[in-house]
mmCIF file as Biopython writes it, N, C-alpha, C and O atoms, coordinates in Angstrom:
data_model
#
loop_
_atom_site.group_PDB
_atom_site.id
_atom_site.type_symbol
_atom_site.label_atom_id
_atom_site.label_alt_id
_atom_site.label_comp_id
_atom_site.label_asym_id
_atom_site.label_entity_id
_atom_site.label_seq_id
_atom_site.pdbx_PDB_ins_code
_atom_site.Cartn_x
_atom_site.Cartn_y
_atom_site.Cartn_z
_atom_site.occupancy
_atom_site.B_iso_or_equiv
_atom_site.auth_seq_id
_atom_site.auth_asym_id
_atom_site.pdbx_PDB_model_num
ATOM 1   N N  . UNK A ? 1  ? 0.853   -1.183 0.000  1.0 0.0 1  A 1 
ATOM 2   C CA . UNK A ? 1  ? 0.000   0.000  0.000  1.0 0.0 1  A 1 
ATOM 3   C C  . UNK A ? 1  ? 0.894   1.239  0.000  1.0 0.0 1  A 1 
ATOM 4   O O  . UNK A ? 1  ? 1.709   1.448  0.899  1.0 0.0 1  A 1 
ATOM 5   N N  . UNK A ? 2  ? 0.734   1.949  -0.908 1.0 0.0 2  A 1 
ATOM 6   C CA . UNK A ? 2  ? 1.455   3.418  -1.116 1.0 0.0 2  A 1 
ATOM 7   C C  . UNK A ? 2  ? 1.529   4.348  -0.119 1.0 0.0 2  A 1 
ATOM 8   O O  . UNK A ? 2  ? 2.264   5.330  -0.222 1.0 0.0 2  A 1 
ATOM 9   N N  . UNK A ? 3  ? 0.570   4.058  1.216  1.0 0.0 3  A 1 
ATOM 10  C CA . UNK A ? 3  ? 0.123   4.941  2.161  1.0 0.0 3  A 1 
ATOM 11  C C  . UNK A ? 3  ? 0.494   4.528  3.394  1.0 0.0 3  A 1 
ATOM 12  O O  . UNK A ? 3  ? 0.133   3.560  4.062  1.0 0.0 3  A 1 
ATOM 13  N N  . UNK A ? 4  ? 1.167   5.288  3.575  1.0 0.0 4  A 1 
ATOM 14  C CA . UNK A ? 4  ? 2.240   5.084  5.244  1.0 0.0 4  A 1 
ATOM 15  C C  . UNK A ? 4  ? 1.462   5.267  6.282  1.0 0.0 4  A 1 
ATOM 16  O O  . UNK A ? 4  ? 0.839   6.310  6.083  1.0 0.0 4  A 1 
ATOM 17  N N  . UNK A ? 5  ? 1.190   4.827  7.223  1.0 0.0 5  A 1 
ATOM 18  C CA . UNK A ? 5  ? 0.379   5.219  8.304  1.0 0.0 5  A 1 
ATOM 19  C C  . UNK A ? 5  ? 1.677   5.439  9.648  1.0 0.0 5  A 1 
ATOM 20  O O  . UNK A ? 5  ? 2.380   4.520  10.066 1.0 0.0 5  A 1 
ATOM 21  N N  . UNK A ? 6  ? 1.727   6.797  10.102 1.0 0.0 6  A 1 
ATOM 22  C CA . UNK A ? 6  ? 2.900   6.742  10.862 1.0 0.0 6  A 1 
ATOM 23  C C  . UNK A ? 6  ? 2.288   7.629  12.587 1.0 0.0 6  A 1 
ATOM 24  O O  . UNK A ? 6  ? 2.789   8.375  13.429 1.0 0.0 6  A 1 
ATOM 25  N N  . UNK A ? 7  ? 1.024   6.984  12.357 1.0 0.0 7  A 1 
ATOM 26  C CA . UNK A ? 7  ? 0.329   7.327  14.030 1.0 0.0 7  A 1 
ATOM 27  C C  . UNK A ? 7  ? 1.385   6.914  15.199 1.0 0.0 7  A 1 
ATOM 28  O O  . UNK A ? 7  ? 1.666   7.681  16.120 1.0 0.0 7  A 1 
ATOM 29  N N  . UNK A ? 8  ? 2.121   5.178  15.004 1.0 0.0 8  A 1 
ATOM 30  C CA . UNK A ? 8  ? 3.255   5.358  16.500 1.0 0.0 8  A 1 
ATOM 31  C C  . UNK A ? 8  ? 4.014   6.245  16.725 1.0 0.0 8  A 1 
ATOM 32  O O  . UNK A ? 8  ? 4.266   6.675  17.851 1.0 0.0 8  A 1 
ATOM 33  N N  . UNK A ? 9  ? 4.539   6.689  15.561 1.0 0.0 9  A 1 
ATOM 34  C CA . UNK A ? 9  ? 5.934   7.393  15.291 1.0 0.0 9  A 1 
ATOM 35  C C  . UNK A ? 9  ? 4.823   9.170  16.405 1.0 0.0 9  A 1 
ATOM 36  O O  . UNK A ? 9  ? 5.221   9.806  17.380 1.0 0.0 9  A 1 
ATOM 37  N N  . UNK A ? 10 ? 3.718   9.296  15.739 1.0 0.0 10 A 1 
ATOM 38  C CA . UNK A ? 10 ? 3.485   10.468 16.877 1.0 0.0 10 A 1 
ATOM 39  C C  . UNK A ? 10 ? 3.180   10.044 17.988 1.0 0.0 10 A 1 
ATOM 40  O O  . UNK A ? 10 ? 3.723   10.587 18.950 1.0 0.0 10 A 1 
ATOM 41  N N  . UNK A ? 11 ? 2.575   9.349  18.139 1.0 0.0 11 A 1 
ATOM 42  C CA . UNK A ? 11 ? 2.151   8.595  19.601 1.0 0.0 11 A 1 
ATOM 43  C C  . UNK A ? 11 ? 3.383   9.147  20.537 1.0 0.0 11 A 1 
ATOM 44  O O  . UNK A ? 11 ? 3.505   10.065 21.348 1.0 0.0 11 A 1 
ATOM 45  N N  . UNK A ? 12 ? 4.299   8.038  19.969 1.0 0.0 12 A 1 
ATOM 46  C CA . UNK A ? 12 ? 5.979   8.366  20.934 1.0 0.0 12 A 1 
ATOM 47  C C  . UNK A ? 12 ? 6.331   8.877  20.906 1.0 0.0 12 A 1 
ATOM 48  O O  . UNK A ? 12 ? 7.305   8.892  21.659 1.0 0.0 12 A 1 
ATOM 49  N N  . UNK A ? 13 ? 6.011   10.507 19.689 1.0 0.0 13 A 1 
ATOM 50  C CA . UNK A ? 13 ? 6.423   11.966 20.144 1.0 0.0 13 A 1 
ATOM 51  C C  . UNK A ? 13 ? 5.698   12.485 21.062 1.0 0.0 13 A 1 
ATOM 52  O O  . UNK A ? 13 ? 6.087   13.543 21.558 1.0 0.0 13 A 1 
ATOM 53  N N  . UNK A ? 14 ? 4.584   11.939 21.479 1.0 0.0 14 A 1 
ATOM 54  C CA . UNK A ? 14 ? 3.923   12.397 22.045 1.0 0.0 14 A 1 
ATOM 55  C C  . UNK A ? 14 ? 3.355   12.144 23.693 1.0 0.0 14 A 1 
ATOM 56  O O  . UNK A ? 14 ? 2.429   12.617 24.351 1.0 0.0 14 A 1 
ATOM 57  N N  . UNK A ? 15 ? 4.238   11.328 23.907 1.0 0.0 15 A 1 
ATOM 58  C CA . UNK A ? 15 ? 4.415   10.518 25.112 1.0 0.0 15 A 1 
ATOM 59  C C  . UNK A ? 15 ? 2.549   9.982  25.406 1.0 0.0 15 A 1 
ATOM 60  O O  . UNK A ? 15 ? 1.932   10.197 26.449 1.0 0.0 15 A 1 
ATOM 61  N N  . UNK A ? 16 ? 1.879   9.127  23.910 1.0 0.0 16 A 1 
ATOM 62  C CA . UNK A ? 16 ? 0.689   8.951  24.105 1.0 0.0 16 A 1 
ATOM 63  C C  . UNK A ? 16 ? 0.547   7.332  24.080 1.0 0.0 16 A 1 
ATOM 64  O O  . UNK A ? 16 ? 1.267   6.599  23.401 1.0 0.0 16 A 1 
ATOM 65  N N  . UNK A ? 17 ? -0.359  6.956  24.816 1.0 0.0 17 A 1 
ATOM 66  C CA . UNK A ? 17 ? -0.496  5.110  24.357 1.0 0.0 17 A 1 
ATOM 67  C C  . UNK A ? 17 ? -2.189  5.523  23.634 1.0 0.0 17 A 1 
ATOM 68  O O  . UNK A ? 17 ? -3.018  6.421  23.783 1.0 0.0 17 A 1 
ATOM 69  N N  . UNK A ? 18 ? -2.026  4.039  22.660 1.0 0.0 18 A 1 
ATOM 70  C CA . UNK A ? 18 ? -2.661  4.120  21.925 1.0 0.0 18 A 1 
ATOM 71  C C  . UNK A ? 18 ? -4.330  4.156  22.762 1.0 0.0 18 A 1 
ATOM 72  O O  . UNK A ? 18 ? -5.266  4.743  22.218 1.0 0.0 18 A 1 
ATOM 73  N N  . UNK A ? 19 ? -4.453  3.631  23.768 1.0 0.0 19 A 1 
ATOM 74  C CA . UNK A ? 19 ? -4.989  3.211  24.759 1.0 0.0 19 A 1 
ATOM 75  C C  . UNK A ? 19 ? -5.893  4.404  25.047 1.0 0.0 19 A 1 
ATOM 76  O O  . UNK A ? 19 ? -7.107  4.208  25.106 1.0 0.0 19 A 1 
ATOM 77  N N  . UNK A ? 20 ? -5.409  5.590  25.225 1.0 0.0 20 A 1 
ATOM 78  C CA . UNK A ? 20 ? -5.184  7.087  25.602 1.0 0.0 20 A 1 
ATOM 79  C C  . UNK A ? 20 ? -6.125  7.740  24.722 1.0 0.0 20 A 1 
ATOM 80  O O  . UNK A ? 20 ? -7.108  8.468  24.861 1.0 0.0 20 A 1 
ATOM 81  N N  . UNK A ? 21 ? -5.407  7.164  23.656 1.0 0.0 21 A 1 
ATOM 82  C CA . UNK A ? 21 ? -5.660  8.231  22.037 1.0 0.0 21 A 1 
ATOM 83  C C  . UNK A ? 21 ? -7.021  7.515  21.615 1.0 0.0 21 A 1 
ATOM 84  O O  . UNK A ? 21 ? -7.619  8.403  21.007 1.0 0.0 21 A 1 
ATOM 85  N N  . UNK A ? 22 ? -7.802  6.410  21.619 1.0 0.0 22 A 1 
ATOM 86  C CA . UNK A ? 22 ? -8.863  5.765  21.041 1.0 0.0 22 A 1 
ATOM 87  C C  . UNK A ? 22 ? -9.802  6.148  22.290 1.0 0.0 22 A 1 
ATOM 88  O O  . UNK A ? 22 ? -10.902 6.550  21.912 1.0 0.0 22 A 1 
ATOM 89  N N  . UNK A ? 23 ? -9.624  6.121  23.791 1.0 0.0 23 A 1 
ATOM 90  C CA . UNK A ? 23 ? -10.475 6.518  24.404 1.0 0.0 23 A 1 
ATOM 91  C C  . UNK A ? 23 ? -11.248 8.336  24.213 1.0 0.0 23 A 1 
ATOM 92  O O  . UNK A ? 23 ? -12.410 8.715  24.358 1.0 0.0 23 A 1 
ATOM 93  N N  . UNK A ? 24 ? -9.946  9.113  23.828 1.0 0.0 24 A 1 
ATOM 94  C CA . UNK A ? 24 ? -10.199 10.743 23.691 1.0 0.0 24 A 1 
ATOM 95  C C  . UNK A ? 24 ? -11.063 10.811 22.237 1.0 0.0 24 A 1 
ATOM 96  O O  . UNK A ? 24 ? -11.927 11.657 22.009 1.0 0.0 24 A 1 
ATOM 97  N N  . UNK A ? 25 ? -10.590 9.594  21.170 1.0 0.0 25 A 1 
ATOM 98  C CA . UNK A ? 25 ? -11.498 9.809  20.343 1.0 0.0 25 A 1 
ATOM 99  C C  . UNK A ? 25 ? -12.575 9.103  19.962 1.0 0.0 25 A 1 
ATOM 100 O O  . UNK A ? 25 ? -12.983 8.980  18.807 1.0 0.0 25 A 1 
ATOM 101 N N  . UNK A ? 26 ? -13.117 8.555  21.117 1.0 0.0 26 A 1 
ATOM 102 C CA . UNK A ? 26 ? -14.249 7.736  21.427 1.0 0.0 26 A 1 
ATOM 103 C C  . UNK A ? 26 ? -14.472 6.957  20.428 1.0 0.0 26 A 1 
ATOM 104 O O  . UNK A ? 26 ? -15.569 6.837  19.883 1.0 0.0 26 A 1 
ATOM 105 N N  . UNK A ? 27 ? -13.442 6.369  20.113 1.0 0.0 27 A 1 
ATOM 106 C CA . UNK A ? 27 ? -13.256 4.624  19.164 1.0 0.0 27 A 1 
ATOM 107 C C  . UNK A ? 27 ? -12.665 3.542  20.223 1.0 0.0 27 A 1 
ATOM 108 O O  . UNK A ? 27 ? -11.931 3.873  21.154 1.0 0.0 27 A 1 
ATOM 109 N N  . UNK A ? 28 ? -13.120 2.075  19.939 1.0 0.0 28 A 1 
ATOM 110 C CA . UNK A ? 28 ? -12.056 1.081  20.274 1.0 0.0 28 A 1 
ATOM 111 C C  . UNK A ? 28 ? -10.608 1.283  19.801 1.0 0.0 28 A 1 
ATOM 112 O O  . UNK A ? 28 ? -10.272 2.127  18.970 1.0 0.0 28 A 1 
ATOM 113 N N  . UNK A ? 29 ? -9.834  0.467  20.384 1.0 0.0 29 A 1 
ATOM 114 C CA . UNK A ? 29 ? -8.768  -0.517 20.686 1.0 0.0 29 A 1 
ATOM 115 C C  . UNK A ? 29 ? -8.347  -0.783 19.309 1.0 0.0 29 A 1 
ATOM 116 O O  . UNK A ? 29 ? -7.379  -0.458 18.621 1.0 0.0 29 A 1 
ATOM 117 N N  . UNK A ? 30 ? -9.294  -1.411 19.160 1.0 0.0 30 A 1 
ATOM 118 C CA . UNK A ? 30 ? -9.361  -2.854 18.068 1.0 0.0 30 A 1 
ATOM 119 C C  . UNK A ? 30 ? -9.595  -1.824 16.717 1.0 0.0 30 A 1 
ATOM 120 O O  . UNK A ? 30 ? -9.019  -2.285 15.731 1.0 0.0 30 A 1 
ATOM 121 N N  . UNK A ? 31 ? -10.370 -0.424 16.424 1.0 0.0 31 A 1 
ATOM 122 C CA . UNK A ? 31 ? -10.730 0.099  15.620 1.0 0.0 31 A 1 
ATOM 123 C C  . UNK A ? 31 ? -9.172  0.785  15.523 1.0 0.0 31 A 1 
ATOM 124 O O  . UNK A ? 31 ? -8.517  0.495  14.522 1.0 0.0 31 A 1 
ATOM 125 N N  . UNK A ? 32 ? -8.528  1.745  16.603 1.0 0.0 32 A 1 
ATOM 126 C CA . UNK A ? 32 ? -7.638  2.177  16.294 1.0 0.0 32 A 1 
ATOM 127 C C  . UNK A ? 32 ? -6.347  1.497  15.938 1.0 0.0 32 A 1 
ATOM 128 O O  . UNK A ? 32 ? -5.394  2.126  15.478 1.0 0.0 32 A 1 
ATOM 129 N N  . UNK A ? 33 ? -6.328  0.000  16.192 1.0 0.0 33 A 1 
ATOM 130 C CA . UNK A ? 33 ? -5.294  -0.364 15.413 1.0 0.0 33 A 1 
ATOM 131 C C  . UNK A ? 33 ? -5.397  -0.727 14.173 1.0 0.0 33 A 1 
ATOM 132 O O  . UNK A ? 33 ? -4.317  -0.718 13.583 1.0 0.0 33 A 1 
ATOM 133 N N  . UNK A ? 34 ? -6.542  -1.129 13.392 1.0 0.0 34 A 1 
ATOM 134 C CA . UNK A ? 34 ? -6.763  -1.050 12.353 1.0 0.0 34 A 1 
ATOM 135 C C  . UNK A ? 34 ? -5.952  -0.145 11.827 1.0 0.0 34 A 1 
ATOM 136 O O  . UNK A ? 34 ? -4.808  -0.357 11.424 1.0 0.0 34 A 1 
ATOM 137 N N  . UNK A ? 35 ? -6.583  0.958  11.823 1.0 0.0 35 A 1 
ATOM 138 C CA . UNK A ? 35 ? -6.195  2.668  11.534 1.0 0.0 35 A 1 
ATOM 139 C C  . UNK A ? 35 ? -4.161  2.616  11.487 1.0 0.0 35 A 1 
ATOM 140 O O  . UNK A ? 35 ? -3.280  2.910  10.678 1.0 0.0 35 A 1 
ATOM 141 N N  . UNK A ? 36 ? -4.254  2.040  12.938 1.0 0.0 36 A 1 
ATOM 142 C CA . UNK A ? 36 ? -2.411  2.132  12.589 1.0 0.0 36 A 1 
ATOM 143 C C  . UNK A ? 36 ? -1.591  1.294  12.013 1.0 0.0 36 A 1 
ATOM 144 O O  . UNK A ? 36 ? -0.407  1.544  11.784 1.0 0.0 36 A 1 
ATOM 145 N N  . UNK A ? 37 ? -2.343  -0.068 11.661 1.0 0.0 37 A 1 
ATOM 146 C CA . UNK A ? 37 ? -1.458  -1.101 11.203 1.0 0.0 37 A 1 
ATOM 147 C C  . UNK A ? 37 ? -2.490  -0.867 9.339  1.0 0.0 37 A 1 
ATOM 148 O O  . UNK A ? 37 ? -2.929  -1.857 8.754  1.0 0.0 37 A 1 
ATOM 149 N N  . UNK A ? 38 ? -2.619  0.256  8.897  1.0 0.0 38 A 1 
ATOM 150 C CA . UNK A ? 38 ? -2.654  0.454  7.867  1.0 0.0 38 A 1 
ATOM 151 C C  . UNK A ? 38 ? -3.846  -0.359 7.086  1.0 0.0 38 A 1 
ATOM 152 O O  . UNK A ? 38 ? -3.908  -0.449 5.860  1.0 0.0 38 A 1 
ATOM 153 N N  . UNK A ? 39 ? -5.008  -1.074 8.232  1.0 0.0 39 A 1 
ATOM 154 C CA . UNK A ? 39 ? -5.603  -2.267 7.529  1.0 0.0 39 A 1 
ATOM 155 C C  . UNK A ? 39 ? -6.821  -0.872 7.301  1.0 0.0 39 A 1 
ATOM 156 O O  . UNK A ? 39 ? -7.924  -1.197 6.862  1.0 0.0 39 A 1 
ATOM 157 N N  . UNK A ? 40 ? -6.714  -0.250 7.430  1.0 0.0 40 A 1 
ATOM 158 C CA . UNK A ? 40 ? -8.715  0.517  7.386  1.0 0.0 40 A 1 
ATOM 159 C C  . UNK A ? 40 ? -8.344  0.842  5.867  1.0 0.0 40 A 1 
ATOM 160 O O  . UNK A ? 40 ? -7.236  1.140  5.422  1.0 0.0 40 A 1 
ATOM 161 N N  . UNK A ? 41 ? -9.671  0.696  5.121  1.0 0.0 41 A 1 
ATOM 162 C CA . UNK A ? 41 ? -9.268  0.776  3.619  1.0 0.0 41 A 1 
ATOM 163 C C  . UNK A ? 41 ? -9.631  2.573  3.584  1.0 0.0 41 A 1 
ATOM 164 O O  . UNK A ? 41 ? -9.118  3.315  2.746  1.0 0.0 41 A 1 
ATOM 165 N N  . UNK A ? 42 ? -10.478 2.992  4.520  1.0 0.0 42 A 1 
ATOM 166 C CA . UNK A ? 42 ? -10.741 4.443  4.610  1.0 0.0 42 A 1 
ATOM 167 C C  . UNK A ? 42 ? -10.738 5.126  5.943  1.0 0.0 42 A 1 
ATOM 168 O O  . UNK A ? 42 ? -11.162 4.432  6.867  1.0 0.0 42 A 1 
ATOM 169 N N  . UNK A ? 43 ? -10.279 6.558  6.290  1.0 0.0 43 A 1 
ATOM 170 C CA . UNK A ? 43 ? -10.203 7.082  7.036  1.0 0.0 43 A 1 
ATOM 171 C C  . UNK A ? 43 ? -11.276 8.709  7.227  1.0 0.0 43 A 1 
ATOM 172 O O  . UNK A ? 43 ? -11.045 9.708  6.546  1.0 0.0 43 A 1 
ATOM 173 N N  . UNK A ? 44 ? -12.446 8.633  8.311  1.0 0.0 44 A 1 
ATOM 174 C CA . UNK A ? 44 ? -13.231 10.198 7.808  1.0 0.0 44 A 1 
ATOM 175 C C  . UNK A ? 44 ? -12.086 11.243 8.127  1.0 0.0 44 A 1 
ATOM 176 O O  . UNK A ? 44 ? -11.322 11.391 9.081  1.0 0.0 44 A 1 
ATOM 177 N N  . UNK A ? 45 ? -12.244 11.756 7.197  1.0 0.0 45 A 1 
ATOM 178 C CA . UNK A ? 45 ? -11.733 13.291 7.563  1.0 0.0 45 A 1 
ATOM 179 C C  . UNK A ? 45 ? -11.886 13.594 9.193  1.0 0.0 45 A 1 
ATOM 180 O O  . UNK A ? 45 ? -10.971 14.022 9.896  1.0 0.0 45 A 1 
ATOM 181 N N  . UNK A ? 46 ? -13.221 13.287 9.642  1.0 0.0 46 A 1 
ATOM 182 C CA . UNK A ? 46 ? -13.288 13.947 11.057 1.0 0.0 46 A 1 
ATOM 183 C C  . UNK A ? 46 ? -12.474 12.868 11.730 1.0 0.0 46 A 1 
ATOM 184 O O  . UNK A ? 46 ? -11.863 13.437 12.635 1.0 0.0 46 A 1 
ATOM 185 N N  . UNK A ? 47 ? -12.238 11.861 11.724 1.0 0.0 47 A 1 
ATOM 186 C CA . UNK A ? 47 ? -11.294 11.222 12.288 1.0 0.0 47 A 1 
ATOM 187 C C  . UNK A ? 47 ? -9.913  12.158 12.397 1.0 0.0 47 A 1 
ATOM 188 O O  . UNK A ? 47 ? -9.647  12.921 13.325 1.0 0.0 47 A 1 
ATOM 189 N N  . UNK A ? 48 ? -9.256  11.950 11.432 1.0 0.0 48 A 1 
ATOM 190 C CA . UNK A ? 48 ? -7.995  12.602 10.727 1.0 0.0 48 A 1 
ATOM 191 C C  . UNK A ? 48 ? -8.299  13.818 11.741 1.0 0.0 48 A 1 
ATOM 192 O O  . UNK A ? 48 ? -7.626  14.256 12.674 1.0 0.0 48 A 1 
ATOM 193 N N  . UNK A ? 49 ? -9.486  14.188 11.255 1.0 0.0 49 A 1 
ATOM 194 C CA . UNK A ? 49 ? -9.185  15.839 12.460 1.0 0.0 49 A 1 
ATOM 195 C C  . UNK A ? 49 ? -8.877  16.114 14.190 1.0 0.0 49 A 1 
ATOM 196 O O  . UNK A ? 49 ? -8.244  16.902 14.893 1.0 0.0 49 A 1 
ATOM 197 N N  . UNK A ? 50 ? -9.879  14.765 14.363 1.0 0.0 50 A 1 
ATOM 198 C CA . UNK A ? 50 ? -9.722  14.669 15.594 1.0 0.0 50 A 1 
ATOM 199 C C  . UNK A ? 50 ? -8.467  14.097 15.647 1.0 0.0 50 A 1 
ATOM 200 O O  . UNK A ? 50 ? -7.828  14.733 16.485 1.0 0.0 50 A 1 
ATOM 201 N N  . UNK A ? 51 ? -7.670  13.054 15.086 1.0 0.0 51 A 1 
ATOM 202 C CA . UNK A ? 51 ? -6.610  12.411 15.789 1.0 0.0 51 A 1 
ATOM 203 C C  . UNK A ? 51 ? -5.413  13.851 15.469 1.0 0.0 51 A 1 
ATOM 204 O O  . UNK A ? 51 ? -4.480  13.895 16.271 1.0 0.0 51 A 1 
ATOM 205 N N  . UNK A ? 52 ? -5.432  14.804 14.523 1.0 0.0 52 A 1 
ATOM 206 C CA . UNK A ? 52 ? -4.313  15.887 14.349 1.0 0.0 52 A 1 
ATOM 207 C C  . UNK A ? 52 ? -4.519  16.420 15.358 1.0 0.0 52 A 1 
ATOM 208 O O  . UNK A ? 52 ? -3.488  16.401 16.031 1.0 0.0 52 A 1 
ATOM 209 N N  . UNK A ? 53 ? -5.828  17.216 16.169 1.0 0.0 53 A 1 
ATOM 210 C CA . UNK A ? 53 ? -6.212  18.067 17.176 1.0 0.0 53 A 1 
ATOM 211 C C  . UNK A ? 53 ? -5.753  17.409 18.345 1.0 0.0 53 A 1 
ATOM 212 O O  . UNK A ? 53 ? -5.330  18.265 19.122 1.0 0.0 53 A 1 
ATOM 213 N N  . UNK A ? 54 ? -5.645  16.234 18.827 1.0 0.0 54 A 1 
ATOM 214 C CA . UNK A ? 54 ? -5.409  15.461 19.790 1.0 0.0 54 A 1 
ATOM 215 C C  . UNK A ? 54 ? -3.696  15.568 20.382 1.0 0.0 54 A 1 
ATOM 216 O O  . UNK A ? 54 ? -3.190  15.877 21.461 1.0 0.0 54 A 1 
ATOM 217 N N  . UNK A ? 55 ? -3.248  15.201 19.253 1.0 0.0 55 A 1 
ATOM 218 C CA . UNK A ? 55 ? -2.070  15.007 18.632 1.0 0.0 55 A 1 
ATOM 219 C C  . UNK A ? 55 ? -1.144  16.393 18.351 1.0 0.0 55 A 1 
ATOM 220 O O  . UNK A ? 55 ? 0.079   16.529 18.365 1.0 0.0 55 A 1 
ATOM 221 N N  . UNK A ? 56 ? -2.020  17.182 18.139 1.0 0.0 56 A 1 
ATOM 222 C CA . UNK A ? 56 ? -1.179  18.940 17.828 1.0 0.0 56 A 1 
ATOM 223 C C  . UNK A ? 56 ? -0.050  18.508 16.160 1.0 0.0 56 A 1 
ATOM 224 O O  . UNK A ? 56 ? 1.167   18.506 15.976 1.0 0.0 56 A 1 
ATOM 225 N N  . UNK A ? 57 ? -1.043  18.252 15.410 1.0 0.0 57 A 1 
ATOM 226 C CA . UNK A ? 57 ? -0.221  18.152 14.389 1.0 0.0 57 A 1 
ATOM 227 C C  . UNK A ? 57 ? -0.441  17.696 13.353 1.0 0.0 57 A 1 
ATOM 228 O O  . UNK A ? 57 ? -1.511  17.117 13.545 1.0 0.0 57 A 1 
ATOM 229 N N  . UNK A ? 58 ? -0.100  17.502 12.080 1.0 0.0 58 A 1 
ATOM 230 C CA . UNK A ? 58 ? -0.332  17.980 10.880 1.0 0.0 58 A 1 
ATOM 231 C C  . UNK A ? 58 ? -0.530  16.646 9.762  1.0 0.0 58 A 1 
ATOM 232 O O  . UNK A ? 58 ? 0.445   16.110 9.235  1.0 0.0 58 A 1 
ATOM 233 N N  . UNK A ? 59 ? -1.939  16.220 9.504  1.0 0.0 59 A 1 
ATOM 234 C CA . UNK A ? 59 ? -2.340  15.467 8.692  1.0 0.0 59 A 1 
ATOM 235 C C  . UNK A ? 59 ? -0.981  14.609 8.206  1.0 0.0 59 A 1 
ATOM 236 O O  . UNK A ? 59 ? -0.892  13.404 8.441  1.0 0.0 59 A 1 
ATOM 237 N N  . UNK A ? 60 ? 0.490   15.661 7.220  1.0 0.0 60 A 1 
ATOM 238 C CA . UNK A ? 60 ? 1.409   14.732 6.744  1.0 0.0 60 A 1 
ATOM 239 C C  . UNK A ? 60 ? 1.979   14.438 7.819  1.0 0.0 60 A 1 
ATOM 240 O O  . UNK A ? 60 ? 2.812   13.571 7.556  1.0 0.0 60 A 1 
ATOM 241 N N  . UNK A ? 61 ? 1.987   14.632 8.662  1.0 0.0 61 A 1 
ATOM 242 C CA . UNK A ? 61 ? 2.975   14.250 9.885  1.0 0.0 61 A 1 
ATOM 243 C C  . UNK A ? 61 ? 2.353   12.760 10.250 1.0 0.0 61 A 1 
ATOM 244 O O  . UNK A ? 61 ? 3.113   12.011 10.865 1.0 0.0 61 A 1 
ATOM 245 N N  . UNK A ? 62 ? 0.967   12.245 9.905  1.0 0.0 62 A 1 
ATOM 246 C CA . UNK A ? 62 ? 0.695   10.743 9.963  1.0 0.0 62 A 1 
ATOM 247 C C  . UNK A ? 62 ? 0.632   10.348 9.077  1.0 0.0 62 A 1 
ATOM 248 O O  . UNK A ? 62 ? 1.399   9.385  9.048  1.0 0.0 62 A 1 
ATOM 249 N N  . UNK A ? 63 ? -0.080  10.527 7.761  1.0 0.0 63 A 1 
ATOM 250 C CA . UNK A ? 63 ? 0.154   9.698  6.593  1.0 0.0 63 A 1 
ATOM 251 C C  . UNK A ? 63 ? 1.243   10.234 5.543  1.0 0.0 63 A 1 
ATOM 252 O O  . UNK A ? 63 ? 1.483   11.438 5.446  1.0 0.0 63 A 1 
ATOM 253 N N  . UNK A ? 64 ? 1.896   9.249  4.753  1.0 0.0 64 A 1 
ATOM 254 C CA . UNK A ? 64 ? 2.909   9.780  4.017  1.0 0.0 64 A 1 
ATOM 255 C C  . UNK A ? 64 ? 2.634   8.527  2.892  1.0 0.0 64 A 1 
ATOM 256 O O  . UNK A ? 64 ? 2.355   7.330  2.969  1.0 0.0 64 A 1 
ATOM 257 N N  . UNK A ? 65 ? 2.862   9.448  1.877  1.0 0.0 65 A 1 
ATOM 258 C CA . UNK A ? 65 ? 2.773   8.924  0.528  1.0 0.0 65 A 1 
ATOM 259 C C  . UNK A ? 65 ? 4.074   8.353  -0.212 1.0 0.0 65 A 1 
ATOM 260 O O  . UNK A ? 65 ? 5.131   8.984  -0.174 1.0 0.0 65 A 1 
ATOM 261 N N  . UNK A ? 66 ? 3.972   7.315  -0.786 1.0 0.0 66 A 1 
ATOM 262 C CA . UNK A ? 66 ? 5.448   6.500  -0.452 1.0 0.0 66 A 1 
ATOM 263 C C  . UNK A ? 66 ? 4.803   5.243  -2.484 1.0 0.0 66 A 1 
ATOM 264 O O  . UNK A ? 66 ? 4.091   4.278  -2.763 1.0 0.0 66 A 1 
ATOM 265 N N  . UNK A ? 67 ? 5.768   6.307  -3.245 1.0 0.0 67 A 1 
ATOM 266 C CA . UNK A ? 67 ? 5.687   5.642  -4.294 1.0 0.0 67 A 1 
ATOM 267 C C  . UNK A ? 67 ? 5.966   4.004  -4.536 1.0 0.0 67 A 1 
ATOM 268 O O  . UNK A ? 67 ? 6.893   3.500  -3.902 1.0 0.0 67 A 1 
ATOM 269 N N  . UNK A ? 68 ? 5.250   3.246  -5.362 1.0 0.0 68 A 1 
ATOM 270 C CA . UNK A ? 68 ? 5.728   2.159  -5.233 1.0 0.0 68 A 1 
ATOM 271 C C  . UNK A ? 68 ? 6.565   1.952  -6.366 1.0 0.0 68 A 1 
ATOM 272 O O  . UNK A ? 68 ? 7.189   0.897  -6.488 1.0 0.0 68 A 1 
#
């Protein structure tokens, strides 16, 4: 998949467990690892918004586009 999902990489800038971050954005566990192990075939925008707002930071700063 062309599409990097790099949510740990902020997590651990962010001194956050994932644990933390799915409760503030009132999803499971099980939903947010989807999301980080790259399996969700789609992401809402309001997701994306909430996890940047959470997070203090910038849409490319989690996904990165990665030619194949």
């Amino acid at each position: 998949m062309p599409i990097i999902i790099n949510l740990d990489v902020m997590l651990a800038k962010r001194k956050m467990r994932s644990a933390e971050l799915a409760e503030k954005l009132d999803i499971t566990t099980a939903n947010l690892s989807i999301i980080k192990t790259g399996k969700a075939k789609a992401i809402r925008l309001t997701t994306l918004e909430a996890i940047c707002e959470i997070l203090d930071c910038q849409p490319a700063d989690i996904l990165e586009y990665v030619k194949e």
